[in-house]
N, C-alpha and C positions, 0 to 999 in steps of 0.2 A: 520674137517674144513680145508679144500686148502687154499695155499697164492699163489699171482697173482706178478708178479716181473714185475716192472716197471720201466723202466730205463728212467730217466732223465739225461741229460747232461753224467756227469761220473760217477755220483752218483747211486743207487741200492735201491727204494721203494720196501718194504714189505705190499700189502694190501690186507686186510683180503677179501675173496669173499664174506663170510656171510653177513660184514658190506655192501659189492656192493650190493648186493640183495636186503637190507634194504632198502636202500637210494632209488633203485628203488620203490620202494613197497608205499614209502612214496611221493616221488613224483607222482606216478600215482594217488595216493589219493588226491592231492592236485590240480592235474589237475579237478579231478572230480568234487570236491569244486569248483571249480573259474567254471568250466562252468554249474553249477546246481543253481547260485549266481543270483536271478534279479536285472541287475546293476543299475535298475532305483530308486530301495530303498537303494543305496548308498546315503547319504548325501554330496553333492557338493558343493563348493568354486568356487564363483566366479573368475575370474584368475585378478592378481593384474592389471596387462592394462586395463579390462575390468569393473572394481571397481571405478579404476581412474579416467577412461575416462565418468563414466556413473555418476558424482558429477554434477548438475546444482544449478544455484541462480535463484529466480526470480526477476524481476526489483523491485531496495527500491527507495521511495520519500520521501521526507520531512515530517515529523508526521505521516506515517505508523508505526511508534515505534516498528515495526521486521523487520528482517531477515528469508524470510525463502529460503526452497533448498530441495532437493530429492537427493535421488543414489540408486544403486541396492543395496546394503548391510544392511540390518537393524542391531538394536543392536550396531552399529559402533561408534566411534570416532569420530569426527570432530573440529578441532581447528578453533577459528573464532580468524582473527586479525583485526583492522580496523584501517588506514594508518599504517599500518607494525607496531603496537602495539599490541601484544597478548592481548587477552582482556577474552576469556574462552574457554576450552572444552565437547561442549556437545555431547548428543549422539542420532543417528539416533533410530526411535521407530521402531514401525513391519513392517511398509510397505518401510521403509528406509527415511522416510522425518523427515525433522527439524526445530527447529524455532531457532532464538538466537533473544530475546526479548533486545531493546536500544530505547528509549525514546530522545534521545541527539543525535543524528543525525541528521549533517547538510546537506546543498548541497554542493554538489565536495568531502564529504568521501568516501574512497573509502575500502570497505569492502571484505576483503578475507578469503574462504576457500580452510581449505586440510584435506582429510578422510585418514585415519589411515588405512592402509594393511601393513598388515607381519610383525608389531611394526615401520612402517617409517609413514610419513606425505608427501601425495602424490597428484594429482590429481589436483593444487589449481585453483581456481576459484574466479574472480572477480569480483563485480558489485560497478557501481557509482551511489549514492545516488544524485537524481536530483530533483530540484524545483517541488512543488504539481501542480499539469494541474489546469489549470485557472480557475477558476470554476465559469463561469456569474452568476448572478440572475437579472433579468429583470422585470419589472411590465408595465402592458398596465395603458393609463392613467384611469381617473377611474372619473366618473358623480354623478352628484343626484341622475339622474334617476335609474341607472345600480344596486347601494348599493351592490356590489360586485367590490374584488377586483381579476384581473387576474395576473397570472405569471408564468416563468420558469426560469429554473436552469438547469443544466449541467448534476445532479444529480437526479437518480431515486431513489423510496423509500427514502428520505430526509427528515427530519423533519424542519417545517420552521416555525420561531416566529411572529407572527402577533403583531404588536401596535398603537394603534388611539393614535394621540397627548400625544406620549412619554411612554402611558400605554398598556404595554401589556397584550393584549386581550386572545388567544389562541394560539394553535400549531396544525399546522398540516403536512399531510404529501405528499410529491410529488406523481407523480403517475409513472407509468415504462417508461413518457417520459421523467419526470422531472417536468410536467406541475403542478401549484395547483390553487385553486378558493376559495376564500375567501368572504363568505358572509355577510353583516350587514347593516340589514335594518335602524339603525340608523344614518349613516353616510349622513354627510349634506356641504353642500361646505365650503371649507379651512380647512378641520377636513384631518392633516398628516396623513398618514400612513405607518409604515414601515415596512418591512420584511428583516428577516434573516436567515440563512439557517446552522443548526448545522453541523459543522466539525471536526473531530477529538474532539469531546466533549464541542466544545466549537463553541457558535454562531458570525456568522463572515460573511461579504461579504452583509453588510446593501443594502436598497438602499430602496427610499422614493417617495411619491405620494403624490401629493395633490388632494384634491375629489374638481372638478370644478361646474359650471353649468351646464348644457346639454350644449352638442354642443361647450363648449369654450376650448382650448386648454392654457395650464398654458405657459405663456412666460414672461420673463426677461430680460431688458437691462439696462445697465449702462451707463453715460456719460462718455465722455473720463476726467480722472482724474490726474493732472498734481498736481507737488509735493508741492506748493502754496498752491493746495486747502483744505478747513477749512472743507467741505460739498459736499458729494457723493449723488446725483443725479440720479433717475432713473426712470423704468415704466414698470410697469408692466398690460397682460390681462385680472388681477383680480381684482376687484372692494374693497373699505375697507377687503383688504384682509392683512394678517400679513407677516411681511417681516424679515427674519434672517438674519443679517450680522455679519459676521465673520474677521477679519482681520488677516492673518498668520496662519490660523487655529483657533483661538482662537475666540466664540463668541463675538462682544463687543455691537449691543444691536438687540431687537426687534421692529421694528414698523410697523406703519399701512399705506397701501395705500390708499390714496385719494377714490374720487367719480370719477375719471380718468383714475385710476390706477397707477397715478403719487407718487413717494415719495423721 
């Protein structure tokens, strides 16, 4: 076995050729390796920029009671804080989405996330919890004749509470415009009707009909009312029909219109 003399600086290396040999022998094996390798069954990492950057929220409102969001990383971290309050960390599932479930979310919170790469909190992301979209319910007026009540709502597939004079009747449910139809061939003039439209679990967004004659249209006025007066005055286009007053919000009685429509 030869030595190979290798002079560095001032100095005098002794190295073994055999050992050179080796080291060749080994490398060219390892060349052979890396290009005999299908690099597509490597297992890959996202690159932290592209982790970061690829965190989204979706828009939250009022009584949606979550949060949710997506990223390319599944399995991951995620810190939720809302107004700059850590509140918990959960973690992304297989396809990388999330939910962070809050019931007590108002309008103007403002909810932030950051996904977790390389042990840091990164990427963060925020969205503002704003007021629920307006959601109408509307009723066409409603006859003797018709014994049907018509309506729409904002809301498809909706479930909506029907009631004759304060009892409710059924439930049923919109259709993919919103619209529903409400049938009862018992209904007979001045018999209320009201409908509600279930939200977030709970029925809300009333709104009422009176069942008329054919052809008559339900109208209401009032006298003008100056602070003296003892007795509120009015007329109505329903005949002994029942009249609700309320003052401030508060019922204070029920009566009957005249053969006029006067009361």
């Amino acid at each position: 076995m030869g030595s190979i003399i290798s002079p560095i600086g001032n100095s005098v290396d002794f190295v073994s050729a055999a050992t050179t040999e080796t080291a060749d022998k080994i490398k060219t094996t390892q060349d052979a390796n890396i290009e005999n390798t299908n690099v597509s069954a490597i297992p890959t990492k996202v690159t932290t920029s592209k982790a970061a950057n690829s965190l989204s929220l979706h828009p939250v409102q009022v009584g949606d009671g979550k949060v949710t969001g997506t990223t390319l990383q599944p399995n991951t971290s995620i810190r939720v804080q809302v107004n700059r309050v850590l509140k918990t960390i959960i973690v992304t599932d297989e396809e990388g989405g999330f939910t962070y479930k809050n019931s007590r979310l108002i309008e103007g919170d403002i909810v932030r996330v950051e996904i977790k790469v390389d042990g840091l909190y990164t990427g963060a992301k925020e969205v503002v919890v704003v007021a629920p979209a307006k959601n109408e319910l509307t009723l066409q007026p409603v006859t003797v004749k018709e014994k049907k009540v018509v309506g729409r709502t904002t809301l498809p597939k909706t479930p909506i509470r029907m009631s004759v004079n304060g009892v409710a009747k059924t439930t049923l449910t919109t259709d993919e415009q919103g619209d529903f139809t409400y049938n009862n061939s018992t209904l007979v003039a001045g018999d209320v009707v009201k409908a509600e439209m279930k939200i977030n679990g709970a029925y809300t967004g009333a709104k009422e009909v009176t069942v008329v004659d054919n052809g008559i249209v339900p109208a209401i006025t009032l006298q003008e009312i100056e602070e003296t007066h003892t007795v509120i005055k009015g007329k109505t286009t329903l005949f002994n029909n029942l009249i609700r007053v309320s003052l401030n919000g508060i019922v204070k009685a029920t009566i009957t219109s005249d053969e006029t429509g006067g009361f």
